[in-house]
Backbone as CSV, one residue per row, in Angstrom:
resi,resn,N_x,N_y,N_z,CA_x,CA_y,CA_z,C_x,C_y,C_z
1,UNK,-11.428,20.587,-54.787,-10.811,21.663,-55.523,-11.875,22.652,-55.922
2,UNK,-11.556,24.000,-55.458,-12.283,25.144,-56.615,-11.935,25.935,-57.186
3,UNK,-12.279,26.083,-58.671,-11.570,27.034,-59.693,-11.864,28.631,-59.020
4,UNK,-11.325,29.161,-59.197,-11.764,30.587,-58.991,-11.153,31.875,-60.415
5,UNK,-12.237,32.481,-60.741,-11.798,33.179,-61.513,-11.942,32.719,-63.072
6,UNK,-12.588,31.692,-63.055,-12.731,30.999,-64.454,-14.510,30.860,-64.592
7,UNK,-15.447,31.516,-65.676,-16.700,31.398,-65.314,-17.055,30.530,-66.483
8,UNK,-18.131,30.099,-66.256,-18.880,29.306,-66.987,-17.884,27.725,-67.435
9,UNK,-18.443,27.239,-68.370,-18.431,26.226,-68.698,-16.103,25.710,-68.805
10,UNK,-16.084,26.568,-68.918,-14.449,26.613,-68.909,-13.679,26.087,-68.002
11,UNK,-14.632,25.981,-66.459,-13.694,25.879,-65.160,-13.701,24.286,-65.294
12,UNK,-14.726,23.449,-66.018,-15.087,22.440,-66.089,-13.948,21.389,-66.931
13,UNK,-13.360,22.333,-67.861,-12.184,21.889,-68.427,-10.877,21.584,-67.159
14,UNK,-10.553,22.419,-66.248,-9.323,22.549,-65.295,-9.814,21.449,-64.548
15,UNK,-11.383,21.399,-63.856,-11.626,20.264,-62.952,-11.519,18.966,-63.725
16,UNK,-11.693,19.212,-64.583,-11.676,17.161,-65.356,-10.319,16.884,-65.549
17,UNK,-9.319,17.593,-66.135,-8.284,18.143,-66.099,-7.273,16.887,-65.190
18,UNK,-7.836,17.671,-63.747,-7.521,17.495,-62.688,-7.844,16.069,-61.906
19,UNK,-9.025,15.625,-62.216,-9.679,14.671,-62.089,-8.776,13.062,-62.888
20,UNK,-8.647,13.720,-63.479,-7.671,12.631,-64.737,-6.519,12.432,-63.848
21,UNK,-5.639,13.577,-63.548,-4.550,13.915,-63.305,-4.335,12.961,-61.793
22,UNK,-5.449,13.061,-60.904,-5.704,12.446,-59.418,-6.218,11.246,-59.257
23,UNK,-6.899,11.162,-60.567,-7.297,9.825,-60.980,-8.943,9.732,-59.795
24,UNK,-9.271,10.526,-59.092,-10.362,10.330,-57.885,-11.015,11.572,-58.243
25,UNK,-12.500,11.427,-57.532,-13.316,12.497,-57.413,-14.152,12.139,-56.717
26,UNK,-14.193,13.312,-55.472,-15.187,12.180,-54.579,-16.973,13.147,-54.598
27,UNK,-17.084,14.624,-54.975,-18.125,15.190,-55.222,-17.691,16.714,-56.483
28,UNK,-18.798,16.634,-56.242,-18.471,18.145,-57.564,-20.092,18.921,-57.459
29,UNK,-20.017,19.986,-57.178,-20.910,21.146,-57.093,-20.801,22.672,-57.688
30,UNK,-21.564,22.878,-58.881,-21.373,23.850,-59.463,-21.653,25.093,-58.919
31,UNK,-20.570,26.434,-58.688,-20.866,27.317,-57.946,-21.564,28.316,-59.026
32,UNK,-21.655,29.796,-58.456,-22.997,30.775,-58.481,-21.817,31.397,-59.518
33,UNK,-20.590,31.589,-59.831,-19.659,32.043,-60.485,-19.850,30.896,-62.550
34,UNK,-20.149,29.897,-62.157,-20.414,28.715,-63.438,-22.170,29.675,-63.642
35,UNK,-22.932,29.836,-62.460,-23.987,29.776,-63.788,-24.130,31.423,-63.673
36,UNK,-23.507,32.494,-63.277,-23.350,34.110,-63.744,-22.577,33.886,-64.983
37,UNK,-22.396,32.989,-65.404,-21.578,33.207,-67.015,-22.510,31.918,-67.879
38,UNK,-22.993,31.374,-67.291,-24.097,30.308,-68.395,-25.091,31.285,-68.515
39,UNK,-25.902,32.071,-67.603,-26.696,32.857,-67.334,-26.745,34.000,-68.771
40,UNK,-25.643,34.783,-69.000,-25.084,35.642,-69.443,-24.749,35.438,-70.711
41,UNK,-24.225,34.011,-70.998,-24.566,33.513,-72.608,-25.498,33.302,-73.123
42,UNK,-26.619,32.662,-72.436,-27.867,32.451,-72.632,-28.378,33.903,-72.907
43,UNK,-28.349,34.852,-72.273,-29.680,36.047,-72.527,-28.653,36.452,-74.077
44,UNK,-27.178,36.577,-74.221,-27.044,37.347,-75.443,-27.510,36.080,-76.687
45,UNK,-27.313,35.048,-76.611,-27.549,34.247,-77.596,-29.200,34.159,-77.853
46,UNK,-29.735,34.435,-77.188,-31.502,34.893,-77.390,-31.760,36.145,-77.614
47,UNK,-30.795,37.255,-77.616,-31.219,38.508,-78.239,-30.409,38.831,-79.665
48,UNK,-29.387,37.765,-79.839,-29.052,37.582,-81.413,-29.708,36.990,-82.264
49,UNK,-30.167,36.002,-81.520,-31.062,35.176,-82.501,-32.430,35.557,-83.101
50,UNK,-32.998,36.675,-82.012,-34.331,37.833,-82.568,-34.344,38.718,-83.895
């Protein structure tokens, strides 16, 4: 399965979600869409905290 349209840490909620739901999981690889929004929390939460 891949989320699309859901960034960062959020899509992680639908896949476990899902995982429960199928009861199986056979791999999981975080795409370039999860860390453009980890990425993006990180730089504002280090220029608030200055």
């Amino acid at each position: 399965m891949r989320t699309k349209g859901i960034k960062g840490e959020a899509c992680l909620d639908y896949v476990d979600l899902l995982v429960q739901w199928l009861d199986r999981e056979e791999s999981r690889e975080l795409t370039q869409e999860y860390r453009e929004e980890s990425e993006v929390q990180t730089h504002l939460h280090q220029r608030v905290r200055r």
